[in-house]
N, C-alpha and C positions, 0 to 999 in steps of 0.2 A: 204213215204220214198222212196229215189229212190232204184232200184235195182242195187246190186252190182253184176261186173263181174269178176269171179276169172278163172283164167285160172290154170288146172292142167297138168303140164307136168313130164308124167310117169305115169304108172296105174298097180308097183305092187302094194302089200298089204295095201300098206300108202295109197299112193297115192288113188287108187280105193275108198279105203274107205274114206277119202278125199271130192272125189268129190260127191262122192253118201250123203253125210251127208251134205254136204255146198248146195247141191239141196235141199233135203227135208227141210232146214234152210229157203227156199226164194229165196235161191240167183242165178242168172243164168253163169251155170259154163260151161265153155269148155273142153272139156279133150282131150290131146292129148297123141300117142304114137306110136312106129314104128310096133308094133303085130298087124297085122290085129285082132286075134280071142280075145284080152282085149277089140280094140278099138267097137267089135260087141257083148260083154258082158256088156259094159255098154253105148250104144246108146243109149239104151231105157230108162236110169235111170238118163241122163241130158240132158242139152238143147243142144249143141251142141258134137258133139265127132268127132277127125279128126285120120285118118293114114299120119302122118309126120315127117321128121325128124328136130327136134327143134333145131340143132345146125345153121338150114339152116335161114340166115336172111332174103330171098326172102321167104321162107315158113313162116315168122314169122310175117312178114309186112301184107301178103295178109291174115294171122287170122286175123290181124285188134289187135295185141297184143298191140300197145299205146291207144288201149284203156281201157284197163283190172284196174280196181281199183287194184287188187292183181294176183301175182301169185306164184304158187307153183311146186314148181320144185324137184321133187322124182325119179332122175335114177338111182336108185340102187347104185352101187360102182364105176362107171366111174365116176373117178373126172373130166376129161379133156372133155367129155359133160354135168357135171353140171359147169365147171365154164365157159365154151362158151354158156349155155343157161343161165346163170345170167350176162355175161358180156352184152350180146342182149338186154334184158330184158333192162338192165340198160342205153342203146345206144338207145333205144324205150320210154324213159321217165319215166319205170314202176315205180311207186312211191314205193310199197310193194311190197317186193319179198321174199321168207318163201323157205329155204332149206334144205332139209333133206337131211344130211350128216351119214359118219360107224365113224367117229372117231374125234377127237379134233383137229389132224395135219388139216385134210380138212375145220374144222369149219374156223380155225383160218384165213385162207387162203380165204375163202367166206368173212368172216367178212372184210377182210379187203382191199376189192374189192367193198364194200358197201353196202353188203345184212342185209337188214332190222332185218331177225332172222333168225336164225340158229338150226335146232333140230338133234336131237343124241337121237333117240326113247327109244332105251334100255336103255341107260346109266340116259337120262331124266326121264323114268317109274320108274327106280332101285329108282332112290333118292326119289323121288315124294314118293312112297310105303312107304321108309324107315322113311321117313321123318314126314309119317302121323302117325305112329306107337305109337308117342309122343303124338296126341290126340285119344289113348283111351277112353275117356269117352265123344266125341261127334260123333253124330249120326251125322251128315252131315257136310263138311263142302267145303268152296265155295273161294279158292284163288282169288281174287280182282288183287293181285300183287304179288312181293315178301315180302311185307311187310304190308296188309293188307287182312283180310280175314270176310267171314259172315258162322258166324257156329251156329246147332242147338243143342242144352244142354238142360240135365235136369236142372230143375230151383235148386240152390244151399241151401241146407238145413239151411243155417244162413238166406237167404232172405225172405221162408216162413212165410205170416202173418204180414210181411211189404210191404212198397209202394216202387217206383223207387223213387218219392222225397226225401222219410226218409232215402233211403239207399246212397242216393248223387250219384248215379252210372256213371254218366258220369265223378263226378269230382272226386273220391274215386279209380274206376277202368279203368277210360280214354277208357272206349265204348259206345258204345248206345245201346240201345236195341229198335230193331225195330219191332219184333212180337211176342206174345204171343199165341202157341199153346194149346188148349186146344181141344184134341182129332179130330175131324174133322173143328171144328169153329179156324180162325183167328183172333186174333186181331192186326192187322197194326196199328202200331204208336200207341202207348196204352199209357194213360195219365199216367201224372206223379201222379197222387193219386191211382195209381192201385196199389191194394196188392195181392204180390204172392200168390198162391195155389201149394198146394203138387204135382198133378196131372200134375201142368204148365212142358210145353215144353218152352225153349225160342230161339229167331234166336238175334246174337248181334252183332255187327262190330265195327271190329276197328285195331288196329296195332298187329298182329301176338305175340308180347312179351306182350301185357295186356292181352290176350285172354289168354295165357299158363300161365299168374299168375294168374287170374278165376279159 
């Protein structure tokens, strides 16, 4: 698989953590910023790190930013330097471009300059939080989309002692069930003659509204 290049521009909190996580992921990031003492906090922890100012498009060209598969653009609250480093970005070919915006006036305003995605940390964590509040009773679970997710449940006390066939669950409850936990051992893709146990853990996917009728 080839390796992806994402460029980070800005290295507060977001950011920094950003680019430090998208390296240890594989992937070779750049990170740029105008602080000398960020950009010598995290040299050591990606492949490249530059002191520059990104609004600058002779600084932009000579990173070599057309050819970045992604980038990410976190300046704090200057709107008028994130939206001259997404307008560059976009004058550079960048295909993906991810901006972390304080509020929805500035979202609105990225979006519709042609930014790929737009986040609002806090305001996106509040809802995320609140949102999971509603699955109580699953140990993990793992957004796909907005509309699709893989969550791990205890196995449902009607299902014990039966199989996935007898119980029609694909076509009964419109999910699949793709693994059966059983303490440390896996079972991936478990036949359809398997019959629940008490003890089953299970992982199941499918559309967000079948999962919350489960």
């Amino acid at each position: 698989m080839k390796e992806k290049i994402y460029v980070v521009m800005g290295l507060g909190v977001f950011g920094f953590t950003m680019a430090k996580r998208l390296q240890e992921n594989g992937n070779y990031v750049i990170a740029i910023d105008n602080n000398e003492e960020k950009i010598n906090e995290i040299s050591e922890l990606v492949s490249e790190a530059y002191i520059a100012d990104v609004t600058n498009s002779g600084v932009l060209e000579d990173l070599g930013i057309k050819n970045a598969d992604n980038v990410i653009i976190s300046m704090g609250e200057s709107l008028e330097a994130t939206l001259i480093s997404a307008l560059k970005c976009k004058e550079f070919g960048v295909l993906n471009i991810i901006v972390k915006v304080k509020n929805e006036v500035h979202a609105q305003i990225l979006r519709k300059i042609g930014v790929n995605k737009v986040i609002i940390p806090e305001r996106d964590m509040a809802l995320k939080i609140a949102d999971h509040q509603k699955y109580e009773k699953f140990i993990s679970l793992i957004e796909l989309s907005e509309d699709y997710s893989i969550v791990q449940i205890e196995v449902p006390q009607k299902w014990i002692g039966k199989s996935i066939i007898n119980l029609n669950i694909r076509t009964k409850y419109g999910i699949n069930v793709i693994c059966i936990i059983q303490g440390k051992n896996y079972i991936v893709n478990p036949k359809p003659e398997y019959e629940f146990n008490e003890e089953d853990q299970i992982m199941v996917l499918g559309e967000n509204k079948n999962i919350e009728k489960l």
